[in-house]
C-alpha positions as CSV (number, residue, x, y, z in Angstrom):
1,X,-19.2,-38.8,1.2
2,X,-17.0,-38.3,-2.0
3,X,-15.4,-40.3,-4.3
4,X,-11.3,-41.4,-3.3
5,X,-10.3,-40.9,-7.2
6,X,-9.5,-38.3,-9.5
7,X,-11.0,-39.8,-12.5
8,X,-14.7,-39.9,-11.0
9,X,-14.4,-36.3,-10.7
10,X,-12.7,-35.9,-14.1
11,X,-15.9,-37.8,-15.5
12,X,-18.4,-35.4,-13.6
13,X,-16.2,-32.8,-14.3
14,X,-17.0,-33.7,-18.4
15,X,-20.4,-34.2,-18.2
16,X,-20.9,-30.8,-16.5
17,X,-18.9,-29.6,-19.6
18,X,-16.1,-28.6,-17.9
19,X,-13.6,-30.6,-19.1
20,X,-11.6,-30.0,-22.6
21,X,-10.3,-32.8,-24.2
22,X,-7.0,-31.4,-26.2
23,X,-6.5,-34.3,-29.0
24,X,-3.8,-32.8,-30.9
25,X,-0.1,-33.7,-30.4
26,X,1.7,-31.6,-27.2
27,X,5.1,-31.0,-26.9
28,X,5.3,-31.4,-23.0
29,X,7.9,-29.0,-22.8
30,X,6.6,-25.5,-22.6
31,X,3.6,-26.1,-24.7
32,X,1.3,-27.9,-22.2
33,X,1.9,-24.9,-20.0
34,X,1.4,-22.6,-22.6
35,X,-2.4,-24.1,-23.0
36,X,-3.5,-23.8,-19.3
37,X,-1.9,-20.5,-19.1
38,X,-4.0,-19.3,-21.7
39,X,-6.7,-21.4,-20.0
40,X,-5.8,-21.0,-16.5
41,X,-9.5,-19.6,-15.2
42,X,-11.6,-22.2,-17.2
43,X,-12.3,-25.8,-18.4
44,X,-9.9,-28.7,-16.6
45,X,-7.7,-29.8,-19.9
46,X,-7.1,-33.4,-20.3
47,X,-3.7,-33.6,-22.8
48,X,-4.4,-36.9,-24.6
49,X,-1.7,-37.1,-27.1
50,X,1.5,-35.7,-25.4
51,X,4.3,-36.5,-27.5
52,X,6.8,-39.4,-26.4
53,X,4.2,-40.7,-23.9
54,X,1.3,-42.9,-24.0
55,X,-0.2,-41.1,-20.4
56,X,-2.3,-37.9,-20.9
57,X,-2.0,-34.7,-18.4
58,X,-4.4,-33.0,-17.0
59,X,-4.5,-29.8,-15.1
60,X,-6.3,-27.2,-14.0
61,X,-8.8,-29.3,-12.6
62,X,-9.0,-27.3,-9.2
63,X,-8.4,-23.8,-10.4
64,X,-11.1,-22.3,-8.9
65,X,-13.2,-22.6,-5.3
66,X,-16.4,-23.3,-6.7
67,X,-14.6,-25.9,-8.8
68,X,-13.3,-27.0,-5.2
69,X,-16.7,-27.3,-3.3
70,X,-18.1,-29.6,-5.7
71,X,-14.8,-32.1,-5.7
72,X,-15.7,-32.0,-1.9
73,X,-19.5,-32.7,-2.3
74,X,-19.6,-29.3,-0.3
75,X,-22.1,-25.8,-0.9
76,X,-20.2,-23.2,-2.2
77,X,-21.4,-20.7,0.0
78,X,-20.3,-23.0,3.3
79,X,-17.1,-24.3,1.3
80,X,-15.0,-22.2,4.2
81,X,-17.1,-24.0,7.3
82,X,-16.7,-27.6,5.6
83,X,-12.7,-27.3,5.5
84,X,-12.5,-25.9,9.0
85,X,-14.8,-28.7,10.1
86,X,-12.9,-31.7,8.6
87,X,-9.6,-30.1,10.3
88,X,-11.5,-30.4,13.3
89,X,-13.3,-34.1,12.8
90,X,-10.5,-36.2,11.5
91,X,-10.7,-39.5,10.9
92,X,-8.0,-41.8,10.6
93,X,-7.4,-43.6,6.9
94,X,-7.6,-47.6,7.2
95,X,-5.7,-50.4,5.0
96,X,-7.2,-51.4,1.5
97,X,-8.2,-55.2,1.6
98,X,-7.3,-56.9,-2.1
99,X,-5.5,-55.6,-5.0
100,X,-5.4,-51.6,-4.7
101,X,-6.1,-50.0,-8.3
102,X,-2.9,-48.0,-7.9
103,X,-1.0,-51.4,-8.0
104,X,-2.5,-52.7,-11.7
105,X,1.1,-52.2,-13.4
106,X,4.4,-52.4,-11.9
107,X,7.4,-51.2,-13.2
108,X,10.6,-52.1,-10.9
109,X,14.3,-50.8,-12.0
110,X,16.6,-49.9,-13.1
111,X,13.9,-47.2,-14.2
112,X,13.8,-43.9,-17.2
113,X,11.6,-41.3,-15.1
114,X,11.6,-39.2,-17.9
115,X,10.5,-41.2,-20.6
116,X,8.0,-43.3,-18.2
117,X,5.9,-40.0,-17.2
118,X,4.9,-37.3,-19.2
119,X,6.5,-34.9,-16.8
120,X,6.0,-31.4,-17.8
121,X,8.9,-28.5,-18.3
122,X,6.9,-25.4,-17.3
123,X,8.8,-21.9,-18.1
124,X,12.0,-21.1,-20.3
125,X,14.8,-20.8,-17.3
126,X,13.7,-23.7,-15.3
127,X,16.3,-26.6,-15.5
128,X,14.3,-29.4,-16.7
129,X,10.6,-31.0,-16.4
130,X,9.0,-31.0,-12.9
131,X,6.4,-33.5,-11.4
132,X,3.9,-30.6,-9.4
133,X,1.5,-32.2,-8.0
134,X,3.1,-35.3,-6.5
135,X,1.9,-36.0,-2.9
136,X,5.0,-36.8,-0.8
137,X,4.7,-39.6,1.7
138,X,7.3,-40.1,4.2
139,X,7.7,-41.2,8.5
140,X,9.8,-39.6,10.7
141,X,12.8,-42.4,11.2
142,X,12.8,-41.4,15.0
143,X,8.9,-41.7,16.1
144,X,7.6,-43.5,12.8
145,X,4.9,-40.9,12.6
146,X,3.5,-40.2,8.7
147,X,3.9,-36.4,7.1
148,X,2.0,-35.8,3.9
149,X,2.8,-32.7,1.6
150,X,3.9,-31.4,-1.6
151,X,7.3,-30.3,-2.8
152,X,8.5,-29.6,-6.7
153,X,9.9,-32.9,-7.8
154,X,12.7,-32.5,-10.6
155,X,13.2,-35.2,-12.9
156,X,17.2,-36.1,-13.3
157,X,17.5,-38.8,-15.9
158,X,17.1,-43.0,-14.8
159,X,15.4,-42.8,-11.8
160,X,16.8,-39.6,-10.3
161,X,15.3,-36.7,-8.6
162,X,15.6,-33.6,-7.4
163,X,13.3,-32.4,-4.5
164,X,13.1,-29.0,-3.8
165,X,12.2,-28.5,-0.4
166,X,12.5,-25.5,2.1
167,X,14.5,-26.0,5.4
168,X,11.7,-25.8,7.6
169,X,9.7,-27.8,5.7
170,X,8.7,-30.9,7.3
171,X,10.5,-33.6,5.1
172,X,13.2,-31.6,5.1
173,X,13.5,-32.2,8.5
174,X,12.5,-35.8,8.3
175,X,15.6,-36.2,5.6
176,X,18.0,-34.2,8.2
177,X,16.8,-36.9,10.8
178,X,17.7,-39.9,8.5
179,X,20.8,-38.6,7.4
180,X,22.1,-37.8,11.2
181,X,21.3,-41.6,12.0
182,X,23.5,-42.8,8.5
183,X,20.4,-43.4,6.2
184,X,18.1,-42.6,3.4
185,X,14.4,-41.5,3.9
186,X,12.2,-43.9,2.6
187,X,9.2,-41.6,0.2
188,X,6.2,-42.4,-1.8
189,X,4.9,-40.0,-4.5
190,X,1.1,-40.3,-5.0
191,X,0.7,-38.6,-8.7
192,X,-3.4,-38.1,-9.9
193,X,-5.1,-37.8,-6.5
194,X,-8.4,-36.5,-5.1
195,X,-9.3,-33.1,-4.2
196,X,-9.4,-34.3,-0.6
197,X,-6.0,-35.7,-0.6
198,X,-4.3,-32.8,-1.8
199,X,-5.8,-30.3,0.2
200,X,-5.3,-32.3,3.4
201,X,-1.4,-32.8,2.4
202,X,-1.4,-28.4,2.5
203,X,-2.3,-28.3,5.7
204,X,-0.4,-26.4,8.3
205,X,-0.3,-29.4,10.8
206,X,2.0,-30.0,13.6
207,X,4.8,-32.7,13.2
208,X,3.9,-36.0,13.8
209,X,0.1,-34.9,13.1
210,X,-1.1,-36.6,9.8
211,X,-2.4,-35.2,6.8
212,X,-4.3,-38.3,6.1
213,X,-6.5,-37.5,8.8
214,X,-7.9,-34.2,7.5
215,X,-8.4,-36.0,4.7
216,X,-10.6,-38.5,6.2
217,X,-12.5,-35.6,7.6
218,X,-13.0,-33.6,4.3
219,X,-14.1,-37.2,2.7
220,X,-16.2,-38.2,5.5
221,X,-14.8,-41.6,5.9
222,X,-11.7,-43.1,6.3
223,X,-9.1,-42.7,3.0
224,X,-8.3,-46.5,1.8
225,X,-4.4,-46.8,1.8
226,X,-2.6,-49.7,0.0
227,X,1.0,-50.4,1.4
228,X,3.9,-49.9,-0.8
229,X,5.8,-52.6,-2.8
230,X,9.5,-51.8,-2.1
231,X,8.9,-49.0,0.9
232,X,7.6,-49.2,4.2
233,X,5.2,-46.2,3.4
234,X,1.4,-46.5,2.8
235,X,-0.3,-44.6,-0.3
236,X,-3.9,-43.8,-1.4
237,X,-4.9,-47.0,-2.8
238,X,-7.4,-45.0,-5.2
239,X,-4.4,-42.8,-7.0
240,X,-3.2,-42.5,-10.6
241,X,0.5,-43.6,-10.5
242,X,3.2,-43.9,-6.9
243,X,6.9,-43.9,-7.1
244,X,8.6,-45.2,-4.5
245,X,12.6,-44.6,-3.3
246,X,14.4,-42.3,-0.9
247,X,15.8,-38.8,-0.8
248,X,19.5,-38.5,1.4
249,X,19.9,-35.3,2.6
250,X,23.2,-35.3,2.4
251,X,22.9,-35.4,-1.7
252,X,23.0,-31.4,-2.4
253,X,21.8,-31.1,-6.0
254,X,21.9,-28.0,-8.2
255,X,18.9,-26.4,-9.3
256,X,19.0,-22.9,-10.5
257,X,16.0,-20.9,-11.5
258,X,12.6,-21.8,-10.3
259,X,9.4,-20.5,-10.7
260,X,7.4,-19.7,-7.4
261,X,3.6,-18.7,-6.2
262,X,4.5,-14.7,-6.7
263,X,5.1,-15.3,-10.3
264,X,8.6,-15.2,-10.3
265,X,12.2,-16.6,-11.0
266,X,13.7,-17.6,-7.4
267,X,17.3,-19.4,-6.9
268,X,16.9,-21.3,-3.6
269,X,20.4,-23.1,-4.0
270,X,20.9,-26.8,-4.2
271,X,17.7,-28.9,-4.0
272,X,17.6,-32.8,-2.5
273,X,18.8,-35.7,-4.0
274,X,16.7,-39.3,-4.2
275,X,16.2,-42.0,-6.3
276,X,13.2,-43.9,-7.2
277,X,13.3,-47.9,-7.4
278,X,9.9,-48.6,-8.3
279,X,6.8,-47.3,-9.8
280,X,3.3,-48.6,-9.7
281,X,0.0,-47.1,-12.0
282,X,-3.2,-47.7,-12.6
283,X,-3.8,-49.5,-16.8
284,X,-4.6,-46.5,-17.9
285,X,-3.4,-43.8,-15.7
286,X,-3.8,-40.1,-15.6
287,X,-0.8,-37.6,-14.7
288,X,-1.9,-34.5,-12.8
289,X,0.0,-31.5,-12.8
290,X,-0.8,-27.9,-11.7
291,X,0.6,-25.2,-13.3
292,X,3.3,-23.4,-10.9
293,X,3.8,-19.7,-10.8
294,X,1.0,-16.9,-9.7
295,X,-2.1,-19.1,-11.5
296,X,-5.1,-20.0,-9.8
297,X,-4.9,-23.7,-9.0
298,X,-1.4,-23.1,-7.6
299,X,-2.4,-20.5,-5.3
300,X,-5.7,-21.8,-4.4
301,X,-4.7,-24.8,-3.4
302,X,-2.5,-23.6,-0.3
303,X,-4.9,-20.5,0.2
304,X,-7.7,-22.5,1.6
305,X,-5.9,-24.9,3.8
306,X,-3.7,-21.7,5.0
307,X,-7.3,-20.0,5.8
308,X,-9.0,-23.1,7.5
309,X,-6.2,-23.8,10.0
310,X,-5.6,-20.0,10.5
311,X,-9.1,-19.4,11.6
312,X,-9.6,-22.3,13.7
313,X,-6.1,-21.4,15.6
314,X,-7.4,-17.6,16.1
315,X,-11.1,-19.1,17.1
316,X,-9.8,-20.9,20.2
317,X,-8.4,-17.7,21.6
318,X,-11.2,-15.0,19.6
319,X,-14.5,-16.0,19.8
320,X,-15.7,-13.1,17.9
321,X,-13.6,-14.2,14.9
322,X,-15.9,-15.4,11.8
323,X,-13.5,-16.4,9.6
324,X,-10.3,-15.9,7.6
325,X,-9.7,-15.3,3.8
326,X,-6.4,-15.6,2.0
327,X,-6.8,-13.2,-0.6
328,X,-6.3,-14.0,-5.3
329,X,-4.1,-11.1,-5.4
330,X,-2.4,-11.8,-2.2
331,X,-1.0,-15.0,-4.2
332,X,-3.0,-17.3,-1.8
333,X,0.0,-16.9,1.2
334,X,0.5,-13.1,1.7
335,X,-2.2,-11.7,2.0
336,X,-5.6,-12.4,4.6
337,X,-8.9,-10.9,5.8
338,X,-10.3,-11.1,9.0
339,X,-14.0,-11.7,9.6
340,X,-15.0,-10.5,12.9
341,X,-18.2,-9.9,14.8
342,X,-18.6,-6.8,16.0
343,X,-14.9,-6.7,17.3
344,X,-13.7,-4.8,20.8
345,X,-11.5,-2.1,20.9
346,X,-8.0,-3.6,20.3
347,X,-9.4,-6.6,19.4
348,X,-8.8,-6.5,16.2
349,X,-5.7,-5.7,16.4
350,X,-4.6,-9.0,18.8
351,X,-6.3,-11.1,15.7
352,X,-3.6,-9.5,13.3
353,X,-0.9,-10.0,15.8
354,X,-2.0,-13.6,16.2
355,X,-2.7,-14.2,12.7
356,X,1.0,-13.2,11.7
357,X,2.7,-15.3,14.5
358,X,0.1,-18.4,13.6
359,X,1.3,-17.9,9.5
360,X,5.2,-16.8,8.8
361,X,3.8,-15.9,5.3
362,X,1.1,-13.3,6.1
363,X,2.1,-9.9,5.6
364,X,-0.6,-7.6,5.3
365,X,-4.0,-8.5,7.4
366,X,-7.1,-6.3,6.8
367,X,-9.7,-7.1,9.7
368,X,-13.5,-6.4,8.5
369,X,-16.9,-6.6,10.4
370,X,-18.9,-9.5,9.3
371,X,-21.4,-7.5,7.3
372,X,-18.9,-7.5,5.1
373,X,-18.3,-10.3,2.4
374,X,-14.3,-10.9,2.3
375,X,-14.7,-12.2,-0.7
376,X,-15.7,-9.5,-2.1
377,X,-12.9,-6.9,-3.0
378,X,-15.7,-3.9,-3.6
379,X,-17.1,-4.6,-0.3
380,X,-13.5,-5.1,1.7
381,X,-12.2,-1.4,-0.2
382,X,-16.0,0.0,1.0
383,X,-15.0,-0.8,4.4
384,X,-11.8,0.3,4.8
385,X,-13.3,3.8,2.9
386,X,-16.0,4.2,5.3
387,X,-14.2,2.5,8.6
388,X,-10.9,2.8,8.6
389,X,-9.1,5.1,10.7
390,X,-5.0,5.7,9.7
391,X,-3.9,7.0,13.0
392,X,-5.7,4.7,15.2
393,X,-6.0,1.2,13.0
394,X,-3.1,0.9,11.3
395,X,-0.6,-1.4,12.2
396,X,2.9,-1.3,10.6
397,X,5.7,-4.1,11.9
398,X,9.2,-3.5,10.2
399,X,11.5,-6.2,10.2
400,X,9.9,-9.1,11.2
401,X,11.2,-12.5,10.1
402,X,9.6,-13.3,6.4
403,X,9.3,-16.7,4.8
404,X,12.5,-17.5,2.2
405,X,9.7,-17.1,-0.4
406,X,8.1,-13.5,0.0
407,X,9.4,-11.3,-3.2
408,X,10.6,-8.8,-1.3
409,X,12.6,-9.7,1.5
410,X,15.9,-8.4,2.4
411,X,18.0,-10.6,4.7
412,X,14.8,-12.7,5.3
413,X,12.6,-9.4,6.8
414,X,9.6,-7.1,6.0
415,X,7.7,-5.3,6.9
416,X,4.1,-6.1,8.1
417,X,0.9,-4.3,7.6
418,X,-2.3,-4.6,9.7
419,X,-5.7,-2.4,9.3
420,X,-8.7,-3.0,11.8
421,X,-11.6,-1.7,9.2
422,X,-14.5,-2.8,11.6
423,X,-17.5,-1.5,13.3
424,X,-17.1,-0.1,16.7
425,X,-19.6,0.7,19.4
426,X,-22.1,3.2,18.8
427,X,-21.5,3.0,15.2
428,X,-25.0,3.1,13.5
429,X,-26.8,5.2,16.2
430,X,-28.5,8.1,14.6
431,X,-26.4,10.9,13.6
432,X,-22.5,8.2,14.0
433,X,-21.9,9.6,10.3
434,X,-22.3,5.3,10.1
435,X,-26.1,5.1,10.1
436,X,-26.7,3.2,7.1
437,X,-29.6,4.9,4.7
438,X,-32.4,2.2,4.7
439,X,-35.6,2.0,2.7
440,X,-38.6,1.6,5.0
441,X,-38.8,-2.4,5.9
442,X,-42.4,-2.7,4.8
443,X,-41.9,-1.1,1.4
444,X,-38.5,-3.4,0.7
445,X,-40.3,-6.6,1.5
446,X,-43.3,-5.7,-0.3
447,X,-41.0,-5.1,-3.7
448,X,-38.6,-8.2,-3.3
449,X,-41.2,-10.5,-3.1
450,X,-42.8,-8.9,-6.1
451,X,-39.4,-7.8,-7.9
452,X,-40.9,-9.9,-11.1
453,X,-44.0,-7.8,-11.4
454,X,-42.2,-4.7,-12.2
């Protein structure tokens, strides 16, 4: 069980000494983002005076994964087995009864986005300040079925926005749907949310599955919900602040430079159009925002909800499959590691193949034996030193389809790398060249269980 809001965890966050109050004055353009650049691998920094707005930011609150496993009450070391379980043990989020602290203050329109929240503007070419860690909450207009996600939120000026969402995203999709029947999409925006609700909105779900779900299981009860004021939509009753309005599809809105996961400037064209008619907060809310770009909360975030539903896709049709591991440098989306037991010939080779056609994004896919921590990058190099084999475990795929987002595509291809760096049979008999050089057993345990004495 785990607390639904993110100011429990900011408290236990502070009392484990992790959390820096900054009390001097912010400019919240550029110069919050300067401070958790600088402290991008460290403390969670609570902004309390940002200048023009009563709300403090905070950020980098779940920038690393031990930071993670403790906002969901889960050991570090089985942090990987507790996500893949909730994916597998939803449980479905039920209605708040009473007032829902997310409802305390209500502001209805006509509405200043820009002076009401303390919106960052991250980097120097970007076009304005973006809301990054806003929860999206919208049905599909043809089934009624809920999506949850995350998309950069630009704000316009009044109570316009700017959504930046790719086309095969699904509320991109969702927006398409509306327009084709003559309408808006109806969206919430859940700003200042638990671990467990953000994660679960990264999931790599089917349409029409719900995001709320997974993050019943990673909670381990059902997440409260509080219906909307103005929307038919239904929000986690335990959030900071919700805007509520509509995005039409049809409303093509410049956007220019953006920064993305890789660490660069991309120009994805014209982003979505909405409008928001009414926003509700907490007295005293909170307004989260993660630091976009290549930084560690950014990248983490989507590299362990990529990982979880990655492995438990490839487990269904590998057994021998341990786990998967989307990789720091790999920008969490790139890059992966296979865990394997003991793999077959070829085997390792189908679990690249799947893993590429389960995730668009994956591009290079090193497969290890699991003796071998994928976590740690010593050990992963170690094994593709000692067990790799060029001409007969390399894998090389040119032009495959790539994601709009991957630095180096040309007309939407690249090229795809896979390396099967595993054990095979007979490896480890006497005389292999893989025979690993062991102490006598009796001598080892003798001296660990006296290592203090010397």
């Amino acid at each position: 069980m785990a607390s639904q809001a993110l100011r429990h965890f900011l408290t236990t966050l502070e009392a484990d000494g992790q959390l820096h109050r900054v009390r001097r004055s912010v400019d919240p353009r550029f110069e919050i983002a300067a401070v958790l650049m600088e402290r991008m691998k460290g403390d969670a920094q609570l902004f309390e005076a940002v200048e023009g707005h009563s709300i403090p930011v905070v950020g980098n609150v779940f920038n690393s994964r031990e930071r993670l496993a403790t906002a969901l009450g889960a050991p570090r070391a089985d942090l990987h087995r507790f996500i893949l379980q909730a994916l597998r043990r939803p449980i479905a989020p039920v209605m708040q009864e009473g007032p829902a602290p997310v409802q305390e203050v209500v502001h209805d329109g006509p509405l200043d986005l820009p002076s009401l929240l303390p919106a960052p503007t991250w980097f120097e070419r970007e076009s304005g300040p973006y809301i990054t860690a806003g929860v999206i909450v919208a049905k599909d207009p043809e089934t009624g079925r809920r999506n949850v996600s995350i998309a950069r939120l630009r704000l316009d000026g009044g109570g316009r926005i700017m959504a930046g969402i790719a086309k095969n995203h699904h509320l991109n999709i969702l927006a398409d749907k509306a327009a084709a029947m003559g309408r808006a999409l109806p969206i919430a925006v859940a700003i200042g949310n638990c671990a467990q609700v953000l994660l679960g909105s990264q999931m790599y779900l089917g349409l029409g599955d719900d995001e709320y779900d997974v993050a019943g299981g990673l909670l381990g009860e059902p997440l409260r919900l509080v219906k909307c004021r103005t929307v038919d939509l239904e929000v986690p009753a335990d959030a900071e602040i919700i805007l509520e309005g509509e995005l039409r599809a049809e409303d093509r809105v410049p956007e220019g430079l953006v920064s993305e996961f890789h660490g660069f400037y991309v120009d994805y064209g014209p982003g979505t159009g909405g409008e928001i008619g009414c926003v509700t907060h907490r007295r005293n809310p909170v307004f989260q925002s993660i630091l976009p770009a290549f930084t560690p909360e950014h990248c983490l975030l989507g590299a362990v909800a990529i990982e979880a539903v990655a492995c438990d896709a490839l487990q269904r049709i590998i057994p021998s499959v341990r786990r998967v591991l989307v990789t720091d440098g790999g920008m969490g989306r790139l890059h992966a590691i296979i865990s394997m037991h003991r793999p077959r010939p070829g085997e390792g080779k189908r679990a690249i193949l799947l893993a590429m056609g389960q995730v668009n994004l994956f591009k290079n896919v090193i497969v290890v034996d699991d003796d071998i921590d994928p976590e740690d990058p010593t050990a992963v190099e170690w094994s593709l030193a000692a067990r790799f084999r060029g001409h007969e475990d390399l894998i090389v795929l040119p032009g495959v389809k790539a994601d709009r987002c991957d630095p180096v595509h040309e007309d939407l291809l690249v090229t795809k790398i896979g390396m099967v760096a595993a054990t095979r049979p007979g490896d480890g008999a006497a005389n292999s060249r893989s025979e690993f050089a062991l102490l006598p057993k009796g001598v080892m345990d003798r001296v660990r269980k006296t290592i203090a004495d010397y």
